[in-house]
Steps between C-alpha positions, in 0.01 A plus 500: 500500500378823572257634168507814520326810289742751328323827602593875426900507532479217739407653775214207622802252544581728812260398692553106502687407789489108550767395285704840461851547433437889532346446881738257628755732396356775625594358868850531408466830389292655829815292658716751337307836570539389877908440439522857327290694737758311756776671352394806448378561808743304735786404309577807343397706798791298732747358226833622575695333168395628132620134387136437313471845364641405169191315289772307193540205730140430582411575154726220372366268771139558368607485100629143592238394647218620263720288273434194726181563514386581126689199403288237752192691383581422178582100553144531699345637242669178206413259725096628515463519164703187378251329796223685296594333154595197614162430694342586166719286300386204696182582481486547114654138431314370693186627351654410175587140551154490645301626199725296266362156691168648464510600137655132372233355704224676266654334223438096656293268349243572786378854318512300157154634470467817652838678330427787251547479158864520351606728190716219387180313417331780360791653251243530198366793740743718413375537135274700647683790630348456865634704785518433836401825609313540851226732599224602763123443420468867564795599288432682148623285245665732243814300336467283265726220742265513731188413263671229381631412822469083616232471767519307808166207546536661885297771615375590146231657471454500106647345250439530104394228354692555195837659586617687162845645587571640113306581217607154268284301819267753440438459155538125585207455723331699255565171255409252789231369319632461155773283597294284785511218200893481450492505919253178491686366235811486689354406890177394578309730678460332903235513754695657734603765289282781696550908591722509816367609786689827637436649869670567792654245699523709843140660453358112507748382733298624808158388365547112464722227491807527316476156336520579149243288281510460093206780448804728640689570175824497424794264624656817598227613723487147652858544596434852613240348741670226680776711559315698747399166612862421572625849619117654710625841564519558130066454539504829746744804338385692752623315773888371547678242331443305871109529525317111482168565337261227586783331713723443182875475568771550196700247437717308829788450303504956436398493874829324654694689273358808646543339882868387454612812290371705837611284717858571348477836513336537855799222664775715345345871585471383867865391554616812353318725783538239790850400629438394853557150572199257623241789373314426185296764307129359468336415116116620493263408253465751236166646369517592099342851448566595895656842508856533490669490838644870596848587434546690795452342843314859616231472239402139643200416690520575836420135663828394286686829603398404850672193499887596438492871613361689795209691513637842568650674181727646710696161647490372109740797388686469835564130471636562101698788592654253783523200295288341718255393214794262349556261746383173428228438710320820333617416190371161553158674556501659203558225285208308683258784445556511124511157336577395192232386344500158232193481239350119590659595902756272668437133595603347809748278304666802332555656805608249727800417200570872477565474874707175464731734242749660750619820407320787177702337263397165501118631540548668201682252291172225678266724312688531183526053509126491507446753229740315293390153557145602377524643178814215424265200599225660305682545154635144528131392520373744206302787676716730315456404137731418254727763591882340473716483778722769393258704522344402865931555567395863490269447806781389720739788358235767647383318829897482503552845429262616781695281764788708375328834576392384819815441634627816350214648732619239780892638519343847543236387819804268666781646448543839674676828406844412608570571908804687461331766247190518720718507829680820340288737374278406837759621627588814385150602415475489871771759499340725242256592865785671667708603204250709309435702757843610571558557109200776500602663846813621253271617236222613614477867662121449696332235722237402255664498215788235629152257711380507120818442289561207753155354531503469089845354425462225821154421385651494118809290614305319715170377303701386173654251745172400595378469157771296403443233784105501421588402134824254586191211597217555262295215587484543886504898598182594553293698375770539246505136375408386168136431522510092423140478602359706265792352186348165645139588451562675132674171433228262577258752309724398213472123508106536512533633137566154415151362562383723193543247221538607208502813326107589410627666169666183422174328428492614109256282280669426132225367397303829476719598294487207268252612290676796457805264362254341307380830352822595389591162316147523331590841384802436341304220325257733378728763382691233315165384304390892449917498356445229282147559386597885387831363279252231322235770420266283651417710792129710484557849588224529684491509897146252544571294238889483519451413841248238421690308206885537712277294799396248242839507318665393854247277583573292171891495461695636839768322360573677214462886655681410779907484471654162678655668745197736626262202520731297683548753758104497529499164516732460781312721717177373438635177570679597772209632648248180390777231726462755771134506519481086454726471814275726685194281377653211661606605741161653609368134372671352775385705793198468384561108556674533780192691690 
């Protein structure tokens, strides 16, 4: 595919010559300035018969066949772009089947532990009005979303140690102490209860091991951590989601996902773009973060230029404006010179059964067995969680889908623009070379005038033909092709995003924000005692002393200040809260026995 810059009016594009319609009809058209200087100066100097003096009958004869012409142009021009969307199709079901497997494979039983916190568990969060609003550190925070906005444990630099998100949690933690007795009275307080610790996962990641230990807070922050044990590249953000710090790989199951998802891909772009029998187009190993491969074979490195064209610009534009670049033994060349390339590379085995599949289809359809086979055989055996079958269904309808698309792409690269059609307006474009030229001897009054006219209308005539049979085939006309090495490479730059775990903002603690819950429940307690202590007269107006006799008023009888149905939401979240903690103690308890 030739990338090219739009400049003032154009007028760059005029100087590209390897892979012109304008220059290859431009022969034609210097053709024609030879045929009309021909008749002017011999024919019409010796003609004894006026028989081609009248211009109606040529005219016709060119009207008909600029009609031919626009009409295989325009067929070229379908079959490009349906080649265009169809490649891209493919391409996009594929990728989504792919990231499907990958997702239900996050939710196994093998990230039991690592998997961020869910909302479902957390509904009595929404009492206080969080938002999930997202910022940068160096962003001004000006809204009131964003102050109360739900931090992530990852990468945080600070985080308040009491998050007050209204002013009834404000005027609760202002009561924290004079309600610490109905707390006690309801849970014990626990050893473990302690201040969580808060700091960023990523800044630590490079500094030691990633092991997370009990000093290390939260159970949040503990998942946080061993999922950049599971998925490394999330420890550099810097670097791809590829890189291996300290030799760590992400997960193998993610990693022959990744392989056999590119391997589809790479098996079915390469039969599109080679047809010739008992030639194969090579698989390379691909190289995550390499640059991307150049769209236009001119703009390649000269060693790979060097090895399917000639070293003089001047036989490259001869041999495309003679076709001599599309037999197969160049095109063969080509197609050696620029591999596909696979992320994990190409085994022995793999290729020696791609060879044993006769013919692009079955190639294809080899690659599209294995793909299937894998994630199938892994569901059955649980690495995709407790997603139902129906749903896995979906996975086939996609991988399915892009089968479809390929072999919409297929009838395009196999089955030619019909002989008859192309045998025709070859034809009579060829006649446009002679027939022009006669048509502006009648019109034209001067020599330069009718070289011109003639030159512009064959090249015209001549070029859209050429156009049209660069476009019929557009996975083999170079440089014109569709560039499958780079789709290839932007592809397998895709997949890679899969060995980035999980979300970083998904990493949420609830339990910072627990005391906040608790906060609010204790308010509402203490307003309700303030409520009833004002209607029984009994309350001291004074601020110090009120304060001091409502603290020992609660501490005496909760009970009867606080309304059944306030206290027993209370008590269900301190209780919650107390089972929660003894499961952590034992479980701690028995690592401790177990080391």
């Amino acid at each position: 595919m030739i990338d090219y810059f739009k400049g003032v009016y154009g007028i760059n594009l005029l100087f590209r010559v390897h892979g012109s319609a304008l220059y290859k009809g431009s022969i034609a058209g210097i053709l024609a300035i030879i045929i009309y200087l021909l008749i002017e100066l011999q024919w019409n100097s010796n003609r004894v018969s006026d028989d081609l003096d009248h211009p109606y009958g040529v005219g016709v004869l060119v009207s008909s066949v600029s009609l031919l012409i626009i009409f295989r142009a325009n067929f070229g021009y379908q079959r490009y772009w349906e080649g265009v969307g169809a490649i891209h199709h493919s391409m996009s079901k594929f990728m989504d089947a792919t990231m499907h497997v990958a997702v239900f494979h996050l939710q196994s039983k093998e990230y039991d532990g690592i998997r961020p916190p869910s909302f479902f568990d957390c509904d009595d969060l929404n009492k206080l009005n969080l938002t999930r609003e997202r910022r940068r550190q160096t962003e001004d925070v000006s809204s009131i979303y964003m102050e109360h906005a739900m931090k992530s444990v990852v990468d945080m630099e600070k985080v308040h140690s009491d998050p007050i998100v209204d002013e009834s949690v404000a005027s609760a933690s202002a009561h924290q102490g004079v309600m610490r007795t109905v707390i006690e009275s309801i849970v014990p307080p626990s050893p473990l209860r302690k201040e969580k610790l808060q700091r960023s996962v990523w800044n630590t990641a490079t500094k030691r091991s990633m092991a997370p230990t009990e000093e290390e807070g939260s159970d949040v922050l503990k998942r946080a951590m061993l999922n950049l044990n599971a998925f490394p590249s999330s420890q550099v953000p810097n670097e791809n989601f590829a890189s291996r710090p300290n030799g760590q790989t992400p997960p193998l199951f993610l990693q022959e996902l990744a392989h056999l998802s590119s391997l589809l891909c790479a098996v079915t772009l390469s039969t599109l773009r080679n047809d010739i029998e008992d030639k194969e187009s090579l698989l390379d190993v691909y190289s995550p973060g390499s640059p991307w491969p150049a769209a236009d074979p001119d703009k390649l490195p000269k060693d790979t230029k060097l090895r399917f064209q000639h070293r003089s610009k001047l036989v490259t534009i001869i041999s495309y404006w003679l076709g001599l670049d599309r037999l197969p033994g160049k095109r063969n060349m080509y197609n050696v010179s620029r591999p596909l390339l696979v992320l994990g590379g190409v085994s022995d085995c793999e290729v020696q059964y791609l060879r044993m599949a006769r013919g692009p289809y079955a190639k294809a359809e080899l690659a599209f067995q294995w793909f299937g086979d894998f994630f199938i055989r892994e569901h059955l055996n649980g690495s995709m969680g407790d997603v139902h079958s129906a749903i896995i269904s979906r996975i086939v309808q996609f991988v399915s889908d892009g089968m479809l698309y390929y072999n919409q792409a297929r009838k395009i690269t196999f089955i030619p623009f019909p002989f008859p059609h192309a045998q025709l307006s070859v034809f009579f474009t060829l006649t446009m070379i002679p027939a022009v030229p006669f048509l502006m001897d009648q019109y034209c009054n001067n020599l330069w005038s009718g070289c011109l006219l003639s030159f512009l209308t064959v090249t015209c005539l001549v070029g859209l033909h050429e156009v049209a049979r660069e476009l019929e085939n557009p996975f083999r006309n170079v440089p014109n092709e569709i560039p499958l090495c780079t789709l290839q490479a932007m592809y397998n730059e895709t997949l890679v995003t899969m060995f980035s775990g999980y979300n970083p903002d998904f990493f949420w603690d609830p339990d910072i924000y627990n005391g906040a819950l608790h906060a609010m429940a204790m308010s509402k307690v203490y307003q309700r005692s303030c409520s009833n202590e004002t209607k029984n007269g009994e309350a001291d107006r004074d601020v110090v002393g009120g304060s001091a006799k409502r603290s020992e008023n609660v501490a005496q009888d909760a009970t009867t200040i606080v309304d059944d149905e306030t206290f027993r939401v209370l008590q269900d979240i301190l209780a919650k809260q107390a089972n929660e903690i003894e499961e952590l103690e034992r479980v701690l308890d028995a690592e401790e026995v177990e080391g």
